[in-house]
N, CA, C and O of each residue as an XYZ file, in Angstrom:
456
protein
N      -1.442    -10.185      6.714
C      -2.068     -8.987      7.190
C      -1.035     -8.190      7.937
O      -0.340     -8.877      8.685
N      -0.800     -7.050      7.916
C      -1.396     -6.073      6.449
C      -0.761     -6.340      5.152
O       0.405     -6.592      4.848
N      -1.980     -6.202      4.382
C      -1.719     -6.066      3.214
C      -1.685     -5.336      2.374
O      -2.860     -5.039      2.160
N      -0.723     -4.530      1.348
C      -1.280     -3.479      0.507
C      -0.671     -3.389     -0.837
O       0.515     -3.264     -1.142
N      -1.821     -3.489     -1.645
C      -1.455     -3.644     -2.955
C      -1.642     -2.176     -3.913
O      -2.656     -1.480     -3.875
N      -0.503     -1.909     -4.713
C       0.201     -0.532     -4.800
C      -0.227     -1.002     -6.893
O      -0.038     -2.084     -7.449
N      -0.717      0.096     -7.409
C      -1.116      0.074     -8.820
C      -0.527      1.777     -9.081
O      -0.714      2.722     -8.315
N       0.147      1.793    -10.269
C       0.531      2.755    -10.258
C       1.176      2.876    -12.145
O       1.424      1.800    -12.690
N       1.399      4.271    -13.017
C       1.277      4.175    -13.887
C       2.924      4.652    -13.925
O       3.247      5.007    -15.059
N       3.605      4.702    -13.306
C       5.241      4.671    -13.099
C       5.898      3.526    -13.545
O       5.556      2.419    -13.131
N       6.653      3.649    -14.210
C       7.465      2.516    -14.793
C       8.712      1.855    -13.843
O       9.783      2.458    -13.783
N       8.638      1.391    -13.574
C       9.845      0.637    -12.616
C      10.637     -0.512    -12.898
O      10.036     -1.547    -13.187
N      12.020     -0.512    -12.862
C      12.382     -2.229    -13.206
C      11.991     -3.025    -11.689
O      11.385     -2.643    -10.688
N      12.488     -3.986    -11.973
C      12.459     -4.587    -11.193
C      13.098     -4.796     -9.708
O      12.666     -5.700     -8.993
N      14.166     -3.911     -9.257
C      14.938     -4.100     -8.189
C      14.123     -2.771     -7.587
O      13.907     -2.581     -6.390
N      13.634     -1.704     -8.921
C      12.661     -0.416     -8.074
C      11.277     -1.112     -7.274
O      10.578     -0.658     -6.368
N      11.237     -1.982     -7.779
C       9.363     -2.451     -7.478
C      10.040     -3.533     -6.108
O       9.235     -3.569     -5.178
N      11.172     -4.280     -5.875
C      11.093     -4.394     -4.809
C      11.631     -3.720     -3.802
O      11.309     -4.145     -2.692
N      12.341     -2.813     -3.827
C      12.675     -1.493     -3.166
C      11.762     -1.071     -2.427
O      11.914     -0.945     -1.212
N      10.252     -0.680     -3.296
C       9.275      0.059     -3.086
C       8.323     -1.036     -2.512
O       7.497     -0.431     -1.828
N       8.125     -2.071     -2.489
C       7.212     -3.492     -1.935
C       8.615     -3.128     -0.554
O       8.042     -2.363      0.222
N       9.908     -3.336     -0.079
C      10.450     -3.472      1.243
C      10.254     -2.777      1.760
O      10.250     -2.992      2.973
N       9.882     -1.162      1.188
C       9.396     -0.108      1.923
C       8.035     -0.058      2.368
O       7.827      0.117      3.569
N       7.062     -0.189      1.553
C       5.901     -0.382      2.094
C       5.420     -1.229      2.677
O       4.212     -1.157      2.907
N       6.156     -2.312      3.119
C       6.524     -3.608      4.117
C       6.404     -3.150      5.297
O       5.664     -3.458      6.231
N       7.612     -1.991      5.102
C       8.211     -2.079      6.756
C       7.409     -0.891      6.948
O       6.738     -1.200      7.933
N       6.982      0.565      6.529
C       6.182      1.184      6.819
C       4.724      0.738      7.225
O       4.125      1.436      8.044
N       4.169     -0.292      6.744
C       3.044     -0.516      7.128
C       3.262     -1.620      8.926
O       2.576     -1.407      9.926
N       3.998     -2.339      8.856
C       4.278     -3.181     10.115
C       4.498     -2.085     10.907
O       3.773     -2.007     11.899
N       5.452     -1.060     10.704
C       5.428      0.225     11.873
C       4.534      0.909     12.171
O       4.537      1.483     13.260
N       3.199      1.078     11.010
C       2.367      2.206     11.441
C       1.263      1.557     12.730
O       0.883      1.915     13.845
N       0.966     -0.019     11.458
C       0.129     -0.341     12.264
C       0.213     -1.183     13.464
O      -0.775     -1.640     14.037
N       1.730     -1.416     13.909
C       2.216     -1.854     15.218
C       2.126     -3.086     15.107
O       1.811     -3.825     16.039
N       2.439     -3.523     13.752
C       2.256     -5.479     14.045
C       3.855     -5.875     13.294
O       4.706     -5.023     13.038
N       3.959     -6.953     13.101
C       5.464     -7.855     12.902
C       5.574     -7.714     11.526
O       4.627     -8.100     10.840
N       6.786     -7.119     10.866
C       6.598     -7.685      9.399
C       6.405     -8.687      8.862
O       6.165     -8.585      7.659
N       6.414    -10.116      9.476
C       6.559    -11.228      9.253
C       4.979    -11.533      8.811
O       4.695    -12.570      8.212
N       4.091    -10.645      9.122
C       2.714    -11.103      8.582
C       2.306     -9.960      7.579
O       1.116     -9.839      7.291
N       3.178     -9.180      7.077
C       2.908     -8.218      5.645
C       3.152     -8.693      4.459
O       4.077     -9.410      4.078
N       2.011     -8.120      3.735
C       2.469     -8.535      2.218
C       2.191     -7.484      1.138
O       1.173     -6.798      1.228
N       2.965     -7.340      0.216
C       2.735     -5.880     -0.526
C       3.085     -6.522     -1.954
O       4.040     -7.251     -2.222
N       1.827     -5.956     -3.003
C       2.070     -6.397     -4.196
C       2.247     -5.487     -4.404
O       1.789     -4.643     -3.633
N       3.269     -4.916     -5.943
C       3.746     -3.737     -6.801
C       3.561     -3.806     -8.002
O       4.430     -4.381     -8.657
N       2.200     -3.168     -8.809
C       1.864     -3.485    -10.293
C       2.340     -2.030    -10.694
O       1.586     -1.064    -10.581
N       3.709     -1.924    -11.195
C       3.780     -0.758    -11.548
C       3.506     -0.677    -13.369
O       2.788     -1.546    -13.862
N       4.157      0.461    -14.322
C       3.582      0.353    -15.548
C       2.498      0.368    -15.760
O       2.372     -0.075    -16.902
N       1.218      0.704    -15.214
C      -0.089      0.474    -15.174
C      -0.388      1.759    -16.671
O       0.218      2.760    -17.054
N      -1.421      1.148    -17.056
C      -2.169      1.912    -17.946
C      -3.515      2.815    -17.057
O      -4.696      2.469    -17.092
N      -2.968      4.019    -16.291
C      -4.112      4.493    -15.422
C      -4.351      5.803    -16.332
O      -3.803      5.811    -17.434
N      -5.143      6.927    -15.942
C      -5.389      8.204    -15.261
C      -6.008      8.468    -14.228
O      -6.684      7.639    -13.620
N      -5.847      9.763    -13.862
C      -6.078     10.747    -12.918
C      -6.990     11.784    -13.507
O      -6.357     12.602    -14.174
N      -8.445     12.027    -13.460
C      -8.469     13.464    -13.422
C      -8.051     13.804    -15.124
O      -7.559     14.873    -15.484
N      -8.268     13.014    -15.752
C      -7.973     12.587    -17.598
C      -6.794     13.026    -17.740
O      -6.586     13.847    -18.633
N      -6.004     12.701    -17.110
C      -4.093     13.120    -17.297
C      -3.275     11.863    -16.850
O      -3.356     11.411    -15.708
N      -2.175     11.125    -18.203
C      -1.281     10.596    -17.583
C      -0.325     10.580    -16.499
O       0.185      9.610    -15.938
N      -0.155     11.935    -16.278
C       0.676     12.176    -15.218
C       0.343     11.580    -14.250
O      -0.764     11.509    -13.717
N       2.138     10.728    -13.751
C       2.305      9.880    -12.455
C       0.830      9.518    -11.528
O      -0.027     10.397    -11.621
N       0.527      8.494    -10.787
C      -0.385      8.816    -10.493
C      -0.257      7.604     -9.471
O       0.866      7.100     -9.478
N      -1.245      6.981     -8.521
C      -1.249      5.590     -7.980
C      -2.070      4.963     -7.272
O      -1.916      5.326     -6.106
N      -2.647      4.416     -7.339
C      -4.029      3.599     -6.308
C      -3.489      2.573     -5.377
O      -3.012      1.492     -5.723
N      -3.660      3.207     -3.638
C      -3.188      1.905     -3.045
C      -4.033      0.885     -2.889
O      -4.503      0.828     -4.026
N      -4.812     -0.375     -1.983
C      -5.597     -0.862     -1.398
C      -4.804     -1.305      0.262
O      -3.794     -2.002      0.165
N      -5.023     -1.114      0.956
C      -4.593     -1.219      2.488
C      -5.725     -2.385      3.355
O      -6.908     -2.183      3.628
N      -5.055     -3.379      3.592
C      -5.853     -4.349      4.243
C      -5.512     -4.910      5.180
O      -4.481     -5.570      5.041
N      -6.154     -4.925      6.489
C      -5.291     -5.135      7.337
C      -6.609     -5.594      9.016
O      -7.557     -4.859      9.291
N      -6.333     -6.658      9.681
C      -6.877     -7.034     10.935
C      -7.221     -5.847     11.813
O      -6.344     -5.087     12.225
N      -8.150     -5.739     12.016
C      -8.748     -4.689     13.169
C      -8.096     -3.277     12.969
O      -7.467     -2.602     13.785
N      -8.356     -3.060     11.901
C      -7.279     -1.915     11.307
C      -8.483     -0.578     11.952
O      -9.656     -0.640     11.583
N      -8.179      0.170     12.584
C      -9.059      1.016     13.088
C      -9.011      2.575     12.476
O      -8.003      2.908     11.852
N     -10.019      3.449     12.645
C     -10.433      4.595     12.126
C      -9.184      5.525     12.300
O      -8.420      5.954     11.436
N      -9.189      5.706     13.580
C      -7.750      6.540     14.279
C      -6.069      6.145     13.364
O      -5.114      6.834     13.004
N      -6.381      4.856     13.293
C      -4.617      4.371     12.415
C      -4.652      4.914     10.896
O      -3.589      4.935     10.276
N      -5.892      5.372     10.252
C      -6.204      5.900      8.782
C      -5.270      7.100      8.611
O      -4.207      7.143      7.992
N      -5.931      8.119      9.331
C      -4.939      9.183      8.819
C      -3.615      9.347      8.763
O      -3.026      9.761      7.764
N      -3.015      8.993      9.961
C      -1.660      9.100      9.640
C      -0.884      7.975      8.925
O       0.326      8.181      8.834
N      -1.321      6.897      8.434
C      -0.900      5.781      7.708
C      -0.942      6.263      6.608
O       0.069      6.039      5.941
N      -2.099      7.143      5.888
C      -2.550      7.595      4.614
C      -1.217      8.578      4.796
O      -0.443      8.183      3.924
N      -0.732      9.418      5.351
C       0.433     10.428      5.427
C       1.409      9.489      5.106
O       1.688      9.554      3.909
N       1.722      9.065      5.409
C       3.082      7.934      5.710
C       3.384      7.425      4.291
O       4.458      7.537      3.699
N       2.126      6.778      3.796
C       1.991      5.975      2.445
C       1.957      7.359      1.328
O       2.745      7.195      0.397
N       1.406      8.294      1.291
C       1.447      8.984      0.413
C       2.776      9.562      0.431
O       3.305      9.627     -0.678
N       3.606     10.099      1.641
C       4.846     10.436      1.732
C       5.623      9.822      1.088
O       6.152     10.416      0.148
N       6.017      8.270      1.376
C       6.672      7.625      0.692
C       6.794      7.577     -0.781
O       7.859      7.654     -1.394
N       5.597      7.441     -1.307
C       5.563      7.461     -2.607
C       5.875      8.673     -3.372
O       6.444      8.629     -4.463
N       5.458      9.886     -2.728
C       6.433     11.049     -3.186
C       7.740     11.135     -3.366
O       8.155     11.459     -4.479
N       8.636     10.864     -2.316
C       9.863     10.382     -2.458
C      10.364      9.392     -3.187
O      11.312      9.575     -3.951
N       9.773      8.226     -3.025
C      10.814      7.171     -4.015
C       9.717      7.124     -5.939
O      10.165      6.520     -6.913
N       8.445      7.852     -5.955
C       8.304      7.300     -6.934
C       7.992      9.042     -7.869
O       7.849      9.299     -9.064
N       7.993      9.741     -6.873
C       7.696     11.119     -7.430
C       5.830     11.700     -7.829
O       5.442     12.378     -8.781
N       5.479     11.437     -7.324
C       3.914     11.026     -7.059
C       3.544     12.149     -6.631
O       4.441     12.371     -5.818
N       2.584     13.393     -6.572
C       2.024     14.364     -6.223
C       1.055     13.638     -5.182
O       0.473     12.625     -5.570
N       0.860     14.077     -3.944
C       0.040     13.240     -3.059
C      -1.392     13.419     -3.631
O      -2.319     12.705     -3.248
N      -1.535     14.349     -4.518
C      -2.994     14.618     -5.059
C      -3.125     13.935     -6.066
O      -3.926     14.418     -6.866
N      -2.685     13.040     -6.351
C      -3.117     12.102     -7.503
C      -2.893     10.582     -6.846
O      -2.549      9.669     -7.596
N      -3.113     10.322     -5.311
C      -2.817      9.398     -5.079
C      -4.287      8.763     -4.388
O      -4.738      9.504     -3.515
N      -5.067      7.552     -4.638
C      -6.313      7.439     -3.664
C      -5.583      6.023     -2.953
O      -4.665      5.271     -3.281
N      -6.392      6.103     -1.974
C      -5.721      5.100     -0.864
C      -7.272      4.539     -0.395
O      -8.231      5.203     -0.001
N      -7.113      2.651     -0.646
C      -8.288      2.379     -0.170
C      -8.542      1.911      1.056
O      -8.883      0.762      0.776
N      -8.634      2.019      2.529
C      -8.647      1.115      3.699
C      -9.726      0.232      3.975
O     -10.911      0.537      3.837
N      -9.249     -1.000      4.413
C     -10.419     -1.900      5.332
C     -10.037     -2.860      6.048
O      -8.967     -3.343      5.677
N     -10.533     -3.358      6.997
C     -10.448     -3.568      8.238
C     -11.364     -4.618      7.746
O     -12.428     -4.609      7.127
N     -10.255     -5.913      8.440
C     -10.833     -7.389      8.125
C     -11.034     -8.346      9.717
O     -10.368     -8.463     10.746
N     -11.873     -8.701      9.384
C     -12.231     -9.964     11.344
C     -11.163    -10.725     10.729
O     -10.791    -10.955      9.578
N     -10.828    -11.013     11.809
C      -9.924    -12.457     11.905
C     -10.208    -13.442     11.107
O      -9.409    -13.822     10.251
N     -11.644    -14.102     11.327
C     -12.226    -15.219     10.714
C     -12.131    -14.874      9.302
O     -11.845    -15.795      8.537
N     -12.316    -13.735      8.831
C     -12.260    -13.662      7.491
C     -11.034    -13.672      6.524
O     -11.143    -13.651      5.298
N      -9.807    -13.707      7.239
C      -8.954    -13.886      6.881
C      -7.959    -14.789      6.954
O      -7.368    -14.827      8.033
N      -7.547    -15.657      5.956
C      -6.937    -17.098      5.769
C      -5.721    -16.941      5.899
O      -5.372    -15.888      5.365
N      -4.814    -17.549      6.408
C      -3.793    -17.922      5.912
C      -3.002    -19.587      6.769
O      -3.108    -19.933      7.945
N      -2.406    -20.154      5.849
C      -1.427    -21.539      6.572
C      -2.547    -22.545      6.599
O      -2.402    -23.578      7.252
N      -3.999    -22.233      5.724
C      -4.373    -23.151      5.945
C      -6.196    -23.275      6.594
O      -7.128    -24.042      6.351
N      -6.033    -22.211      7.397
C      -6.860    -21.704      8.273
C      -7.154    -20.444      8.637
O      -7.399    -20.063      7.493
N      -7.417    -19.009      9.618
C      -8.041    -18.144      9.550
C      -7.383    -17.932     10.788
O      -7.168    -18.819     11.614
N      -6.985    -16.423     10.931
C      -7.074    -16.495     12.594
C      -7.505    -16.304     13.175
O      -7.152    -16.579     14.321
């Protein structure tokens, strides 16, 4: 936690998709003020999507993250859509971003929940 998993119809090799997973790593540990050491970011790029019935570039995030609050949305959604303009060329208007905010208990990891 946080987590955010990035779907997108951009073709990327492989050193782009982890480029773009280290970036949205460290952008998300900064926005939402926690350690990178507990982020995780999947990158399904190549996706067979549309937008709005047009191939053009396009990308669906999902954003998941512990006590992730109302106030941290907007400007995280700036941040994440920014980025992806830049490294993937993405019109921020073809981008949806999903947030939610998980209890502790509901979320596993090492074994257990925190």
């Amino acid at each position: 936690m946080p987590l955010i998993s990035l779907y997108t119809n951009v073709k990327l090799d492989n050193a782009q998709e982890m480029l773009t997973a280290r970036q949205l790593s460290t952008l998300a540990s900064t926005q939402l003020g926690k350690p990178e050491q507990w982020a995780m970011v999947k990158v399904d790029a190549g996706q067979s999507m549309c937008f709005a019935g047009s191939d053009v570039p396009c990308a669906y995030l999902e954003c998941k993250s512990i006590g992730l609050t109302d106030a941290q949305i907007p400007p995280l959604a700036a941040a994440l859509s920014s980025l992806l303009q830049r490294q993937l060329h993405i019109d921020p208007a073809r981008i949806y971003i999903e947030f939610a905010s998980a209890k502790p208990q509901h979320w596993g990891w090492n074994g257990d929940t925190f």
